[in-house]
C-alpha positions as CSV (number, residue, x, y, z in Angstrom):
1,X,231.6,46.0,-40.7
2,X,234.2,48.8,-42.4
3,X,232.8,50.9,-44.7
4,X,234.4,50.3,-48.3
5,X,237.5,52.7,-49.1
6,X,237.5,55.0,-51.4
7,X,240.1,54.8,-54.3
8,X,242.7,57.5,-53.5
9,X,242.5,60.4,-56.5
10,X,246.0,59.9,-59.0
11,X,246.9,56.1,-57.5
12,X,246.2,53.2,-59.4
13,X,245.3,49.8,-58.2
14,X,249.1,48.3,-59.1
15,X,250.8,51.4,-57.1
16,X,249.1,49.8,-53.9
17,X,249.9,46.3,-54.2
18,X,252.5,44.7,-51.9
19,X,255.7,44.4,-53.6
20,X,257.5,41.4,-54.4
21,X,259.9,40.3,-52.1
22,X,263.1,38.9,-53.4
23,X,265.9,37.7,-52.0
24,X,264.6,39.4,-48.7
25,X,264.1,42.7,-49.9
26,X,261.1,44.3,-51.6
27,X,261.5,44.4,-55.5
28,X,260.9,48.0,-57.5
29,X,259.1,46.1,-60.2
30,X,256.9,44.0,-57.6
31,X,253.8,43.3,-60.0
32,X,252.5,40.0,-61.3
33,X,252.7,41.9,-64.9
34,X,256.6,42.4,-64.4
35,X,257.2,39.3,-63.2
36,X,255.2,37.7,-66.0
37,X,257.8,39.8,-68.2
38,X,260.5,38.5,-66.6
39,X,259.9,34.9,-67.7
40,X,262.0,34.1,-70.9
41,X,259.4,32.7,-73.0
42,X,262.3,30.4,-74.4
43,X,262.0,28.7,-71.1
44,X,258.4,27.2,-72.1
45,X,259.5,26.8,-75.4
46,X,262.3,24.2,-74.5
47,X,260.2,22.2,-72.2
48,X,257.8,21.6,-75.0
49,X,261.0,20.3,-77.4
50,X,261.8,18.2,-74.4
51,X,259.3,15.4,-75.5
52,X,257.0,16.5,-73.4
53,X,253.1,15.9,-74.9
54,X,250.9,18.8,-76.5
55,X,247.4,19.3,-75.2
56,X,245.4,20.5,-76.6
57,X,241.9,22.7,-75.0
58,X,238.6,22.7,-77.4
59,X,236.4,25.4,-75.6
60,X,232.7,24.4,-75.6
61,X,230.0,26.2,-74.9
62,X,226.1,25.4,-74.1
63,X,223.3,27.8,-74.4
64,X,220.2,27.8,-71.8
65,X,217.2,28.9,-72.7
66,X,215.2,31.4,-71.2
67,X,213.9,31.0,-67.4
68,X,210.3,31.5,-66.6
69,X,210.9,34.8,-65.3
70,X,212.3,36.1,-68.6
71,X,209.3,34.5,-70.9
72,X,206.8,36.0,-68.2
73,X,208.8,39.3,-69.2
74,X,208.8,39.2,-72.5
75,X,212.4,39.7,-72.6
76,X,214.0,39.5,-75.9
77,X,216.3,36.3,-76.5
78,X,219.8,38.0,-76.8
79,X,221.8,34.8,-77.4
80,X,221.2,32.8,-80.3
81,X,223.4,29.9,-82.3
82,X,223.6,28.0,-85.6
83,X,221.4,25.3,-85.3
84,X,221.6,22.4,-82.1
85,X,225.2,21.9,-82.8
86,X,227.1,24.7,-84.2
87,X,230.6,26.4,-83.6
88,X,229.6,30.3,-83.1
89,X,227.2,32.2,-80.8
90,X,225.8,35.2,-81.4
91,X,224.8,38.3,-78.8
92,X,222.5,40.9,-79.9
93,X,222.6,43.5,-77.3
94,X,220.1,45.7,-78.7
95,X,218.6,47.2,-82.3
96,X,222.8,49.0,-83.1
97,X,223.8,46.6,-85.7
98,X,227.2,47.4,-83.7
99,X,226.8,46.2,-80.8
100,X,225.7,42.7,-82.0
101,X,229.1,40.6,-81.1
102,X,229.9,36.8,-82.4
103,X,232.5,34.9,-80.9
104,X,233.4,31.5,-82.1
105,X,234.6,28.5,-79.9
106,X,235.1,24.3,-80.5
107,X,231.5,23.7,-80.2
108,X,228.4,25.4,-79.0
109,X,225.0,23.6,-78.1
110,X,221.8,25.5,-78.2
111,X,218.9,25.6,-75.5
112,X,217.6,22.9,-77.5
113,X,220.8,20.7,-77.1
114,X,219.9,18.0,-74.1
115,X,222.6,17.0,-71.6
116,X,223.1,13.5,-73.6
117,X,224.3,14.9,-76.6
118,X,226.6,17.1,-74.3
119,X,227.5,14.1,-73.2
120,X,227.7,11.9,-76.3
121,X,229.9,15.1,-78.1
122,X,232.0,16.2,-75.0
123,X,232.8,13.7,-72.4
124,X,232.8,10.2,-74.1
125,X,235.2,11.3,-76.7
126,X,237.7,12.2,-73.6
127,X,236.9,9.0,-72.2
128,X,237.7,6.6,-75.1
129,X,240.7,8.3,-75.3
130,X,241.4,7.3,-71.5
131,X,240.6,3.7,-72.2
């Protein structure tokens, strides 16, 4: 087994990369960032007018409790939600009121959310839809 390399001082990760090839030669601007850039965003715009459906993504998030290993430590619970069923989760990462974080998303089921509601909330609405 090699032993990890270090980073070489004053190159960044991006200098390193293999460059692009196009057309059979290597491009200057070989990144995935450039060639992101060079994507007319007009291009996805047009296939949308085309007809072609929306869909849509709802984010959904479920919250475990603490494991026995965690309760036999005492830990403190650092996420908590609005009720069962809510739509924001909350991180307290210690006493600094700043660096308490909330991040919002579709849904969000607590620890005390079983996997049939998941179910009931998440997966049969997709499924009606199907049928």
């Amino acid at each position: 087994m090699r032993p990890p390399t270090a980073p070489r001082p004053g190159v960044n990760r991006a200098q390193t990369a293999t460059p692009t090839l196009m057309n059979g030669r290597a491009s200057p601007t070989g990144s995935v960032a450039s060639s992101r850039a060079r994507t007319p965003k007009r291009k996805a715009r047009d296939e949308m007018e085309e007809g072609a459906e929306e869909t849509n993504i709802n984010v959904v998030v479920r919250c475990r409790g603490r494991n026995d290993r965690e309760v036999r430590e005492n830990s403190g619970v650092v996420v908590s939600t609005e009720g069962i069923k809510g739509k924001k989760v909350e991180l307290s990462m210690g006493p600094s009121a700043l660096s308490n974080k909330t991040y919002q998303f579709d849904k969000v089921f607590s620890p005390a959310a079983d996997q049939g509601m998941v179910f009931d909330e998440v997966v049969t609405p997709m499924l009606d839809e199907v049928c």
